[in-house]
C-alpha positions in Angstrom: 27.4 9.6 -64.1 24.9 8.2 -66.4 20.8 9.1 -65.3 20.0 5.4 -64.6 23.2 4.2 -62.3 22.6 7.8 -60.2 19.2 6.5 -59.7 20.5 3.1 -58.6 22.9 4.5 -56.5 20.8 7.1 -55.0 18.2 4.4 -54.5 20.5 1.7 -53.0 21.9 4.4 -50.7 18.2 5.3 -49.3 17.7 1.1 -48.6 21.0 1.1 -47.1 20.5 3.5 -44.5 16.7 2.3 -44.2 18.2 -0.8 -43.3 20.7 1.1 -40.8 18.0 3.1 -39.0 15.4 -0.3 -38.7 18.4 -1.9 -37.4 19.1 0.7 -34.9 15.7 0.5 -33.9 14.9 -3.0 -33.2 18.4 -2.7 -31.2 16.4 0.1 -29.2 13.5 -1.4 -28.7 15.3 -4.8 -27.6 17.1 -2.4 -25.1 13.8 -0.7 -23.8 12.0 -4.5 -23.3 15.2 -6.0 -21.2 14.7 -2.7 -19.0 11.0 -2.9 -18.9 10.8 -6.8 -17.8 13.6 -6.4 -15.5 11.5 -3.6 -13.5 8.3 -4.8 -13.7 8.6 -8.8 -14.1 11.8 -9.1 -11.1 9.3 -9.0 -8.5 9.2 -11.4 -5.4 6.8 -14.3 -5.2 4.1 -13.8 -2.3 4.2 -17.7 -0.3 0.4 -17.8 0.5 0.5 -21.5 2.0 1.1 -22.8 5.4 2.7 -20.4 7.4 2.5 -17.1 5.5 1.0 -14.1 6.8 -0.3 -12.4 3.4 -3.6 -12.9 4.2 -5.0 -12.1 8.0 -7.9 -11.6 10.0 -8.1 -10.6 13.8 -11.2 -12.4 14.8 -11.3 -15.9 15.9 -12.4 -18.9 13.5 -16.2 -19.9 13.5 -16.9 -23.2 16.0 -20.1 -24.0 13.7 -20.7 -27.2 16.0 -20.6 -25.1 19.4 -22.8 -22.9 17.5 -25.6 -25.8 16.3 -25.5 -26.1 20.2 -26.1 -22.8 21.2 -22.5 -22.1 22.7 -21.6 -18.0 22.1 -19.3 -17.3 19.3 -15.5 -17.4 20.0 -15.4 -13.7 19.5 -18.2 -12.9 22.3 -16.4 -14.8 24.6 -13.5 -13.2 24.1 -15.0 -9.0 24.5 -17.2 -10.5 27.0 -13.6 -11.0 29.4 -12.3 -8.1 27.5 -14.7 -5.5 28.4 -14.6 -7.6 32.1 -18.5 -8.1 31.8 -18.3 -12.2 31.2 -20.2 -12.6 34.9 -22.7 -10.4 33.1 -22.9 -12.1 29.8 -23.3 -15.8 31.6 -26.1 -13.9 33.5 -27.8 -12.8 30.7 -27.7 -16.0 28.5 -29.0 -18.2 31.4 -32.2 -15.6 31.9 -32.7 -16.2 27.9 -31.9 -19.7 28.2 -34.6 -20.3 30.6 -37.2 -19.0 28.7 -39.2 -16.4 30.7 -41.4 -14.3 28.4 -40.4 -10.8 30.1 -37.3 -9.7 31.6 -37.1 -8.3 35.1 -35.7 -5.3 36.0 -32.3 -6.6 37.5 -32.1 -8.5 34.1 -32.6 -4.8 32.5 -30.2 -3.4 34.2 -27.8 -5.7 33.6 -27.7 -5.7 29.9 -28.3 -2.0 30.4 -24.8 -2.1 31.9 -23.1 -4.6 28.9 -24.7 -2.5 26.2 -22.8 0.7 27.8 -19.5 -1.1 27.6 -19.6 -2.4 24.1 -20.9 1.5 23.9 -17.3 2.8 25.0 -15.5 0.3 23.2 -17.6 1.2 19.5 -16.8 5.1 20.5 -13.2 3.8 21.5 -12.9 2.5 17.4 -14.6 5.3 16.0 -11.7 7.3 17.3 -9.0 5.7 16.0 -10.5 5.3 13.0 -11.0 8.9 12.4 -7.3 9.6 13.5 -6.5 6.7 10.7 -8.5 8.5 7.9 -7.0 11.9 9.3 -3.8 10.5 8.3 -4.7 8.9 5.3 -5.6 12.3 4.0 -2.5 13.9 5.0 -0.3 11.5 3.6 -2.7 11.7 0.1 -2.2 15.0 0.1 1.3 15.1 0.2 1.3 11.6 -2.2 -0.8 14.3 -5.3 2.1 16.7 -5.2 4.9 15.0 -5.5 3.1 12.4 -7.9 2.1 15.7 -9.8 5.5 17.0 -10.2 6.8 13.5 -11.6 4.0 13.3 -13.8 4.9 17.0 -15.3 8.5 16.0 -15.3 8.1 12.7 -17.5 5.6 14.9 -19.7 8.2 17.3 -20.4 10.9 14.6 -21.0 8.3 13.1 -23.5 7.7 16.1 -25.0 11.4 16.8 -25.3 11.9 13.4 -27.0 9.0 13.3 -29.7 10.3 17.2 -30.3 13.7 16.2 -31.0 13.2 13.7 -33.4 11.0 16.0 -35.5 13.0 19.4 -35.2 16.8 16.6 -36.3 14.5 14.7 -38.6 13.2 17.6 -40.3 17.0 18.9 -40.4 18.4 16.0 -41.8 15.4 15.7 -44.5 16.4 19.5 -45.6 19.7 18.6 -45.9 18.6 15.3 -48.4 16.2 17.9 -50.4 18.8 20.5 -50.5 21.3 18.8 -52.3 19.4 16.3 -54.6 20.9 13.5 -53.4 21.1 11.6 -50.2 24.6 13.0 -48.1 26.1 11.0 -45.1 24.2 12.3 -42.0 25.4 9.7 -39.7 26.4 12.9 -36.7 22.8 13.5 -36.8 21.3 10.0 -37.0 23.7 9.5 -34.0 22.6 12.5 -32.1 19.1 11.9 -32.7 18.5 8.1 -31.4 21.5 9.3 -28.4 18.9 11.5 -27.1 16.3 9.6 -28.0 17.3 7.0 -25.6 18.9 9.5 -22.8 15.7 11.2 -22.5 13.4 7.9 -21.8 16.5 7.1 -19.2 16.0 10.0 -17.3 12.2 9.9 -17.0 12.7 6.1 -15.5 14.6 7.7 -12.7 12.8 10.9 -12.1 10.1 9.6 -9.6 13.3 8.9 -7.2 14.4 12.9 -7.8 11.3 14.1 -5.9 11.4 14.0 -2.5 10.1 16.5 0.3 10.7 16.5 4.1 9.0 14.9 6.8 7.4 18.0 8.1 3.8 15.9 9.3 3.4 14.5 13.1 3.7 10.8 13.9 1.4 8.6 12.6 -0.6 5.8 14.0 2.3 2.9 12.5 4.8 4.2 15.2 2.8 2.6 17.5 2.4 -0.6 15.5 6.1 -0.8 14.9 7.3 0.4 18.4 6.9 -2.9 20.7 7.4 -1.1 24.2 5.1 2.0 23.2 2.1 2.2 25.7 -0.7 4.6 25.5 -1.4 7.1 28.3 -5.3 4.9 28.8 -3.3 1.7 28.1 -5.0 -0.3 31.2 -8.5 1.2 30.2 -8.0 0.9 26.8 -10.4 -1.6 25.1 -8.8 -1.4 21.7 -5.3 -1.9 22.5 -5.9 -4.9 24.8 -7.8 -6.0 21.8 -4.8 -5.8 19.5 -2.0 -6.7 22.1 -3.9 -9.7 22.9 -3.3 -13.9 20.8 -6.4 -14.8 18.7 -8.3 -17.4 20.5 -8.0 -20.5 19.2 -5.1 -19.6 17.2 -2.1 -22.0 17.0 0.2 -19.2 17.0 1.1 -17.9 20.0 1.8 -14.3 18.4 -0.5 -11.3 19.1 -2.4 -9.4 16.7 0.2 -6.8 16.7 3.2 -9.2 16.2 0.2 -11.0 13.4 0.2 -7.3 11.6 3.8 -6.9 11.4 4.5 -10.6 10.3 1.4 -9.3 7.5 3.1 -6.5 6.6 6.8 -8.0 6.2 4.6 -11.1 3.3 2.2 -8.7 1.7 4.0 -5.4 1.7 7.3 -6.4 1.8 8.2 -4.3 4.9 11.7 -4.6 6.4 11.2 -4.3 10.1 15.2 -4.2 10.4 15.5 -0.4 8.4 14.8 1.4 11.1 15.4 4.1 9.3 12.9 3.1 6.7 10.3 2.7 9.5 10.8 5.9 10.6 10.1 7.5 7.5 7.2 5.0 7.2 6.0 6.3 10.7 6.7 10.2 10.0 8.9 9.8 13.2 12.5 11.0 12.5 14.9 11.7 15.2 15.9 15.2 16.6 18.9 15.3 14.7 18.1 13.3 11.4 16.4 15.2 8.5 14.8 12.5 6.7 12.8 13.0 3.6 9.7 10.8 1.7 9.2 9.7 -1.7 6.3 8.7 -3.5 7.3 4.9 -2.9 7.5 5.9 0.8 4.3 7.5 0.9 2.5 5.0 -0.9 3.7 2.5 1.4 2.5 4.4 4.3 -0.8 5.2 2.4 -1.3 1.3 2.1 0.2 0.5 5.9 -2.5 2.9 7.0 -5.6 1.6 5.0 -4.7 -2.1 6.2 -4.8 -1.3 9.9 -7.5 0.9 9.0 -9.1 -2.4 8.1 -8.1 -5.2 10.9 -9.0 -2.1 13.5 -12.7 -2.2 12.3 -12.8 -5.9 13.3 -13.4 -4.8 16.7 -16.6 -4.0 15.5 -17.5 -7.4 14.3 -16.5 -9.0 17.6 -18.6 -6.3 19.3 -21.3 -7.2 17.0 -21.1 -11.2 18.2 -20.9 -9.9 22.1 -24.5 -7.9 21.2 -26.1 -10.4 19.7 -25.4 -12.8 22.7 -26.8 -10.9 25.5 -29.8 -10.1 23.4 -32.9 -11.5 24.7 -34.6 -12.3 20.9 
């Protein structure tokens, strides 16, 4: 074959399977953005208008009018039946309402007495709270070491993949060099991108390999999710009247528990038909299942646990309104 025509041939094979492997590629990467924007762009719409539970709060609306006028806050009303101290409270506001400069002694002792309640009911949340953050912490724990092993996983897949296309590459590059002249290598053109695209495969699906079983106690949302699950201090309990009880005010008849769940099924997407899923939410699986958590579950739980975390510590800010209403400034 004359010099000039092997060139041209040699050259017009190199732009043909240029033009193969660019075509192959965009192909890939078409592939690889369908599968990316189906998993993260397919996600539900959150309703956040009339009627939607996404975003909550357990304490009453403001009355600022009642307020101009000096009436107690919703919220201060409410504890002050709550803690069964409203004869107290009235007490109190008509001695400040009169005006005298100096409190007598019965007066004294009575907000000595209020202050003592909305004692036990702060040391009441406190507890809770530090079983929440308990819990937190467990389920953190347990979140780092499966997240760790999925991390290592798709670090060694991506490894493997960049490896592979070097060690074929390199092969197939030896081959062109060893020979002078460009030879078919479509087996490992074939092998190379096969892999290449297996290997990215796998690490999508390799979060929902690791799991570990339920080996923690029951956590706080079993008591949440179970409607007919009383506390041993149920009728003393400050807290969970508070949280078994309707908003005052509130168009909705529901209570703040029923308000939490309906929170939880619009903002986390929870599906208070699996039972089973709310068992492994809860940590509470039967005597005879053997159920195991992922990293999806125990995010969920994580985020469950931080929200009622949050609507819990409203307590305080209703205990807050009931103090500032028997204070005598």
């Amino acid at each position: 074959m004359d010099p000039c025509f092997g060139a041209i041939y040699n050259g017009s094979n190199l732009l043909t399977r240029a033009l193969d492997i660019r075509t192959l590629l965009d192909s890939s990467l078409l592939a690889l953005l369908c599968a990316f924007s189906t998993i993260f762009f397919a996600v539900p719409v959150l309703a956040s208008g009339a009627g939607s539970f996404r975003d909550i709060k357990m304490t009453p609306d403001r009355d600022r009018d009642g307020e101009a006028r000096g009436e107690p806050r919703a919220e201060a009303e409410e504890l002050a039946t709550l803690l069964n101290i409203k004869p107290l409270v009235e007490k109190l506001r008509a001695a400040k309402a009169s005006g005298s400069p100096e409190a007598t002694r019965p007066i004294e002792q009575t907000r000595l007495l209020c202050m003592w309640k909305i004692f036990i009911a702060l040391q009441e949340v406190r507890k809770v709270v530090a079983v929440l953050n308990v819990e937190i912490a467990r389920s953190n724990e347990s979140f780092n070491s499966l997240t760790a092993k999925r991390n290592m996983t798709t670090n060694v897949l991506n490894t493997a993949t960049f490896m592979q296309y070097g060690i074929l590459g390199t092969i197939d590059k030896s081959m062109n060099l060893k020979f002078g002249q460009p030879i078919p290598s479509v087996e490992i053109n074939t092998v190379m991108f096969g892999i290449g695209t297996a290997l990215p495969t796998i690490a999508l699906f390799a979060p929902s390999i690791f799991k570990e079983k339920i080996d923690s106690p029951p956590n706080t949302l079993a008591h949440i999710f179970n409607a007919s699950f009383r506390p041993a201090d149920a009728d003393k309990s400050y807290l969970w009247k508070f949280i078994n009880s309707p908003i005052p005010g509130s168009n909705s008849p529901l209570t703040r528990r029923e308000i939490l769940i309906k929170h939880w099924e619009d903002f986390a997407n929870l599906d208070i038909k699996d039972s089973k899923g709310m068992r492994r939410l809860a940590a509470m699986p039967s005597a005879e299942e053997n159920l195991t958590e992922s990293v999806r579950i125990l995010g969920a739980r994580i985020a469950l646990l931080q929200d009622l975390k949050t609507h819990v510590e409203e307590f305080d800010a209703s205990l807050y309104e009931l103090h500032n209403a028997i204070s005598m400034n």
